[in-house]
N, C-alpha and C positions, 0 to 999 in steps of 0.2 A: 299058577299058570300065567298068570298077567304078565307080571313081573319076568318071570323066562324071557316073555313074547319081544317086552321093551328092552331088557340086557343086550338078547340076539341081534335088534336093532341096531344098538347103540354100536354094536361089534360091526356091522355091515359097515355103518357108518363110516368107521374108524377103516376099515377095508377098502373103502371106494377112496377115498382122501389118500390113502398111502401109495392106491394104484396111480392117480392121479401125479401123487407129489415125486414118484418113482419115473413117469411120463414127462413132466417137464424139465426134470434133473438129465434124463438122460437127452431129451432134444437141445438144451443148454449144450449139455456136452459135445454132441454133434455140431453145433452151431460156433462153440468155439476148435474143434477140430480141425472145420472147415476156415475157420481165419486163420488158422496155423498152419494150411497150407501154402507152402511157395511157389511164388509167382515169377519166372526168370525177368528179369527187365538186363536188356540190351540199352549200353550209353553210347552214345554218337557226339561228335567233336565236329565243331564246324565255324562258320560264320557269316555274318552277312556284312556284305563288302561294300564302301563306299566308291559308288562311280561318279568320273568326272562331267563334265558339262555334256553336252551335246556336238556335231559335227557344227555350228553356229557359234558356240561359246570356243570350240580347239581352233578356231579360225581368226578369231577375235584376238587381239591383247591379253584381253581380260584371263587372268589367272582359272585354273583348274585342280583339281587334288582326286586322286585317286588313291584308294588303300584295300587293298585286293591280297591282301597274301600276307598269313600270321601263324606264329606256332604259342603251343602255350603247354606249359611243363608242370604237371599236380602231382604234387607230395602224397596227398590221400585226398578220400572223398567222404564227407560226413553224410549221414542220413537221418532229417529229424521228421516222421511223420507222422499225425494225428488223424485214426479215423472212427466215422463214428459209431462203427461197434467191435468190439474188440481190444486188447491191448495197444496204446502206441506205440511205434515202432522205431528204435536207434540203434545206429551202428555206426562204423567208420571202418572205412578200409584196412589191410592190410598189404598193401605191394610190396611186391620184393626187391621192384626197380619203379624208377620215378615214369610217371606215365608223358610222355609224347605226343601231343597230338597235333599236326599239320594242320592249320585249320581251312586252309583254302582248298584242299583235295580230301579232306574229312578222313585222313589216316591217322592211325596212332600204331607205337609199337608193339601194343599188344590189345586182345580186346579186353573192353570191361563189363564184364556180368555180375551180376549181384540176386540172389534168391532172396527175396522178399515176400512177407505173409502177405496173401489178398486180403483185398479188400477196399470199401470206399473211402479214400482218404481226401477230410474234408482241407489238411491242411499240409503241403511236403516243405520242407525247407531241403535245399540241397547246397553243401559247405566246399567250396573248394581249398585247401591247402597246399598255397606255396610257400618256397622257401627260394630265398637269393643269393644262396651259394652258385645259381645258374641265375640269367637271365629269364623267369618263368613268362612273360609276355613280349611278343617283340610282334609290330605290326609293321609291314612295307607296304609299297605302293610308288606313285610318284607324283609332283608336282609337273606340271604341261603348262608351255607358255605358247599359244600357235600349236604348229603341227612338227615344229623341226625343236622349242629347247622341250627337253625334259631334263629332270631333274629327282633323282632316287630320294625318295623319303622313308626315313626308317624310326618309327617310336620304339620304347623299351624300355620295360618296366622292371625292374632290379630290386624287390622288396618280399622282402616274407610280410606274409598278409592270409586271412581268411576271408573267401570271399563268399557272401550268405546270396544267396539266390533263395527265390521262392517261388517255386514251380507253379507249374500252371497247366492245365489237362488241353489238349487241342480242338476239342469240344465239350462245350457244359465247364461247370464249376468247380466240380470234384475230380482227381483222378482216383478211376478206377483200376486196380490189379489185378489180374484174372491168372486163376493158376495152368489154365489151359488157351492161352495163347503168350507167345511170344512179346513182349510189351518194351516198347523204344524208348526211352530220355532222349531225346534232341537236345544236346547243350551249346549254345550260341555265345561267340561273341560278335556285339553287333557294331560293327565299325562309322555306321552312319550315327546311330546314338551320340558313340563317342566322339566322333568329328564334328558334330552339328554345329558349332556354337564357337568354331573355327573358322574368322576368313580367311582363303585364300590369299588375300592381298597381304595381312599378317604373318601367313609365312614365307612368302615372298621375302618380306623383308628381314627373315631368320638367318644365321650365321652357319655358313655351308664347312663341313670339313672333310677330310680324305678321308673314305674310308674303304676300305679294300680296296684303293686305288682309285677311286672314283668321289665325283665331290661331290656329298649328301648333305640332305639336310636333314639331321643326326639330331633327335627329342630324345633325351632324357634328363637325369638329373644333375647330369653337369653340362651339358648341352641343350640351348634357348629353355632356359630355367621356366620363363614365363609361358612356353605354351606347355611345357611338360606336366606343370602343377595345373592347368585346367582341365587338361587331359587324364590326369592322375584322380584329380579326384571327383570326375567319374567311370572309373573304372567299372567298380561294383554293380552300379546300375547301366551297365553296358550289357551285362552277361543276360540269358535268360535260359529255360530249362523248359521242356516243353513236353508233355508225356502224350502219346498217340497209341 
């Protein structure tokens, strides 16, 4: 009889452990379910614009630079994300047509959505892919001498290139994806960035040519070579990505 008493035990035992080990298999499961749900995230195209001086400085001599109005043309869009529970997450686009986007009136030609697993990601990278079969960056604005010269300035970036961004949440550390709301990428390119480390009196003395009947002063890579390569290569850390 003893012996029954301990076997029975020994079986309860083995019963309570399997209920158990059946209970966290299946909340595992639930738990990756729930990161396999997608989260739509909506992309936005825009930028932030370099203004000129103040009604003091357009009064003055003294040179001004304004760069207000850019388009910028992506091949695809990579997606590298790490978070911290759950699978990491990659993709790349597939478009059918190259994407468009205005950046001074934040249009494109079509919109860009993407279903993405939730969840907390500690780390996004986000890839843009051009190619220079088009002009994929072109920045305008203008150069202001006083209140009466202006002068059209036009950058333009003409290179296949990948450009690595690494996203950033618009509050806190992490961005979070949530499969029930609506969730934004801001993508920026930030024209004050790029222009910082540019004086005005330096492009003043740039070499002005026709272009579309008007005489600009015309950055690229065959045109004032030396501010096009400052401006070039910071490009990349121009752009930023911003989840809300």
């Amino acid at each position: 009889m003893p012996f029954i008493m301990k076997k029975n035990k020994h079986i309860r035992m083995k019963q309570v452990y399997l209920f158990f080990l059946i209970v966290a298999f299946s909340l595992s499961s639930c738990q990756k379910d729930e990161l396999a749900l997608p989260s739509e995230v909506f992309f936005e195209f825009g930028m932030q614009p370099l203004e000129g001086g103040d009604d003091k400085v357009l009064q003055s001599s003294q040179p001004s630079l304004t760069i207000n109005s850019g388009m910028l043309i992506v091949d695809a869009i990579e997606f590298d994300g790490r978070r911290n529970q759950g699978d990491d997450v990659y993709f790349i686009s597939n478009f059918s047509e190259k994407l468009v986007a205005r950046l001074n009136n934040q249009e494109t030609n079509f919109n860009v959505t993407f279903d993405i697993p939730q969840g907390i990601y500690h780390r996004v990278d986000v890839i843009f892919h051009i190619e220079s079969d088009q002009t994929p960056i072109v920045l305008e604005g203008e150069l202001t001498f006083g209140l009466q010269n202006r002068i059209p300035v036009r950058f333009e970036y003409k290179f296949s290139d990948q450009i690595t961004v690494k996203a950033k949440a618009k509050q806190g550390h992490e961005v979070v994806l949530r499969k029930d709301k609506l969730n934004i990428a801001r993508a920026q390119l930030n024209a004050q960035l790029l222009f910082r480390f540019i004086n005005p009196s330096v492009i003043t003395n740039g070499n002005f040519v026709n272009f579309n009947g008007e005489e600009t002063l015309l950055i690229n890579e065959h045109n004032n070579i030396d501010i096009f390569n400052q401006l070039a290569s910071r490009i990349g850390n121009s752009f930023e990505v911003v989840f809300e």
